[in-house]
C-alpha positions, -999 to 999 in steps of 0.1 A, spaced: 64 189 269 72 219 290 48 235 308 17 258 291 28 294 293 -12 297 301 -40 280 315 -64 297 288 -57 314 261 -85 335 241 -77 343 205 -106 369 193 -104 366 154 -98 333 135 -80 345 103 -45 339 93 -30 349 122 -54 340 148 -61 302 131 -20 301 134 -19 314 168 -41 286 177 -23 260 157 9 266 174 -1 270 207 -16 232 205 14 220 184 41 240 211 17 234 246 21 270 251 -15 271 262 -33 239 278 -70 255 267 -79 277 236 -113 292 230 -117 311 203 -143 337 188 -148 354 155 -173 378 145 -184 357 112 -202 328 120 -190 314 86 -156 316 104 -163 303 134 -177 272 123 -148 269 95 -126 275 132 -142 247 148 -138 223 123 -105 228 122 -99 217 155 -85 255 162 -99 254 199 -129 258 222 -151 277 194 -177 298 213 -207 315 202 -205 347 217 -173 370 225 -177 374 264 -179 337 270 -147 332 245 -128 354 272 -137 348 304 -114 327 329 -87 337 305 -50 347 315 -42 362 280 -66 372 253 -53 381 222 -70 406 199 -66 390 162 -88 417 148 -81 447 120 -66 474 139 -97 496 134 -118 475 158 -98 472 190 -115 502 206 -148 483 203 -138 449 210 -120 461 241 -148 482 248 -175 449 245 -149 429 264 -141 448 292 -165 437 323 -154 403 314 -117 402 317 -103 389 345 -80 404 368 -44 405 357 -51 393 326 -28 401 297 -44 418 270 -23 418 236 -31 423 200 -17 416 168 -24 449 149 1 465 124 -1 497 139 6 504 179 2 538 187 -37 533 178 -38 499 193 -25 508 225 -49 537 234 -76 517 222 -71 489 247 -57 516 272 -89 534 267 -110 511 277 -92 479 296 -100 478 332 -71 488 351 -64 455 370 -55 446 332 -22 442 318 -23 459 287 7 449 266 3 454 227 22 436 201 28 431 164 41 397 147 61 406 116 46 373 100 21 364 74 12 355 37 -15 374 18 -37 349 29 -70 349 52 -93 334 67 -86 303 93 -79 274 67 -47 298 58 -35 297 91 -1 270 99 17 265 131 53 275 120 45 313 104 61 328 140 92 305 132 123 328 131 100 356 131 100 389 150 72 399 172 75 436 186 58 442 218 53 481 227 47 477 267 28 515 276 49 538 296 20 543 318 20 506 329 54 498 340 47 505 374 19 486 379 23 455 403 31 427 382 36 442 349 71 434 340 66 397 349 37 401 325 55 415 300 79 379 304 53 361 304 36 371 272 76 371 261 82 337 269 46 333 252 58 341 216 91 328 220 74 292 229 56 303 197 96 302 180 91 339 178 122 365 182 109 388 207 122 426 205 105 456 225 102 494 216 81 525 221 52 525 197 57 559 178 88 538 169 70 506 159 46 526 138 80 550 120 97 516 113 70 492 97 57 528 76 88 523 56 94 482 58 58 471 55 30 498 50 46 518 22 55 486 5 16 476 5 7 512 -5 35 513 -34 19 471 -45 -18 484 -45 -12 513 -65 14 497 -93 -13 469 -99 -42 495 -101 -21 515 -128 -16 480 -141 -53 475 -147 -60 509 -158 -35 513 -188 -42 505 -221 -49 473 -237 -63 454 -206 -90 441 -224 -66 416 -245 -50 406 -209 -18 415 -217 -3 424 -184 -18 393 -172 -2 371 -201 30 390 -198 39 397 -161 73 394 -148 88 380 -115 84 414 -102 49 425 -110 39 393 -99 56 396 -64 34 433 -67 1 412 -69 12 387 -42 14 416 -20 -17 439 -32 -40 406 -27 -38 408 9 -68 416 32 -85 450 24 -97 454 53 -68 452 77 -47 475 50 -75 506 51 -70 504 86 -35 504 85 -34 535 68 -58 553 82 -44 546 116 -11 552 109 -12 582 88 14 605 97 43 579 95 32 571 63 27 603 47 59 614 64 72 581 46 54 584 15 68 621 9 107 611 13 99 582 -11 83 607 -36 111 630 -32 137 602 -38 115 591 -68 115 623 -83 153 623 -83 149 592 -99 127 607 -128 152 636 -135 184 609 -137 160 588 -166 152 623 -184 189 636 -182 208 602 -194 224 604 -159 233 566 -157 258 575 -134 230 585 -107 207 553 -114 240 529 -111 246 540 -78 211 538 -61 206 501 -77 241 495 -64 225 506 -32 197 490 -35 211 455 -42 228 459 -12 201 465 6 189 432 -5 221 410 2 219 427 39 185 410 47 192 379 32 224 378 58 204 386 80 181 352 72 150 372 63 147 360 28 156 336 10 190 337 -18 173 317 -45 167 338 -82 135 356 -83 127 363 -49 131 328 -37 101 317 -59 108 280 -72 114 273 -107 108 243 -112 81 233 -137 59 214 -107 62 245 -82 29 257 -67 33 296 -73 5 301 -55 24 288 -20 40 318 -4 76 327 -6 81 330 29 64 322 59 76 349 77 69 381 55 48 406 71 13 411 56 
């Protein structure tokens, strides 16, 4: 096995991605010693029976000596994890995160890192609507992306941009595809490819639930592919997804107003008979759907790449690497 990428790696959060983090650092030997920490004692001893790492009882400890700790937390509580972690970072240390939204992220840890800290923020575009450490498996980074949004600010400090490799070669140990932009950017792109898709899931259920005739369970009894592929996606953690959108509000109102607009067209072709209109945006969007399955980030089976068969576990995700 090659080489660890580092000599300790600290992973602050056990959930889905932090329990898979640790599971494919071990599997890959991207990190020859793991200590981890999670707020939730529940989770922490879940953690260390699992076998996820060195589980330690207080945050501090689970970070010092480290070359890279990773910040597995909702994007909301950076600032103050930074913030509690700070004096105990050591020098040129890489600090990362996992958060959804960058632009947040990064003047979070900028904020309040030390500055003999090499802050480098990230995103995986990996996960199932799963939590907690027992969700967590060591191939969800497989094939994935993993966006790194190095600060402008930092690129001329000594030893950055071999940081920057290193955490790199990091993820890509991890079978990650690593790709770097600006954060603004980050944060425009996954508005329209992941957050507005959560927004659109949580809303259609809620109308769901609220219609009439709920009581007799009927849209339970008689969902389709689609409005179950809704719920997969509105069951995912609550808390991250607040955050999400609270951090990254203008790109998704921005966002949410084109789609709104674009709905409304949508609205006037159904009330007009203009079948003409509606034929060529589902032509569109089908197209739209063949282009990411070329692009081997789905799945071509019917239905979303759920399996048919009688014996299928529906509750198993689709797809390791869908965003969540």
């Amino acid at each position: 096995m090659a080489a660890a990428v580092f000599d300790k790696l600290a992973l602050i959060g056990a959930g889905l991605i932090g329990s898979s983090i640790a599971r494919a650092a071990a599997e890959t030997g991207a990190a020859a010693e793991i200590s981890v920490w999670d707020r939730d004692p529940v989770v922490r001893e879940a953690a260390d029976e699992l076998g996820l790492g060195q589980v330690t009882p207080d945050l501090q400890g689970a970070v010092t000596g480290a070359d890279c700790v990773i910040l597995c937390v909702p994007v909301g509580a950076i600032g103050a994890v930074t913030q509690a972690v700070a004096d105990d970072l050591a020098p040129g240390a890489i600090l990362t995160d996992v958060g959804s939204v960058k632009t947040v992220a990064a003047s979070a840890m900028a904020e309040h890192a030390p500055g003999a800290i090499h802050v480098i923020p990230g995103h995986p575009i990996a996960g199932t609507e799963a939590s907690g450490p027992a969700a967590g498996f060591a191939s969800l980074f497989k094939g994935a992306w993993h966006i790194l949004t190095p600060l402008a600010s930092e690129t001329e400090k000594p030893g950055h941009r071999d940081a920057v490799k290193t955490l790199t070669a990091f993820w890509e140990r991890l079978g990650a595809r690593v790709e770097t932009m600006a954060a603004e950017r980050h944060d425009r792109v996954l508005a329209i490819t992941s957050h507005l898709p959560h927004l659109i899931a949580f809303n259609i259920v809620s109308t769901a639930y609220d219609m009439e005739r709920i009581d007799e369970q009927e849209v339970v009894k008689y969902s389709a592919g689609g409005f179950r592929d809704f719920t997969r996606i509105a069951a995912s953690d609550p808390t991250m997804w607040r955050d999400v959108f609270l951090t990254n509000k203008a790109a998704v109102l921005e966002t949410l107003g084109r789609f709104s607009e674009d709905l409304a067209a949508l609205q006037r072709a159904i009330r007009w008979d203009d079948g003409d209109m509606l034929y060529e945006a589902f032509s569109r969007a089908r197209g739209i759907r063949q282009a990411i399955i070329d692009a081997g980030m789905d799945r071509s089976e019917v239905n979303f790449g759920r399996d048919q068969r009688p014996d299928a576990d529906l509750n198993s995700p689709i797809d390791p690497n869908r965003d969540a």
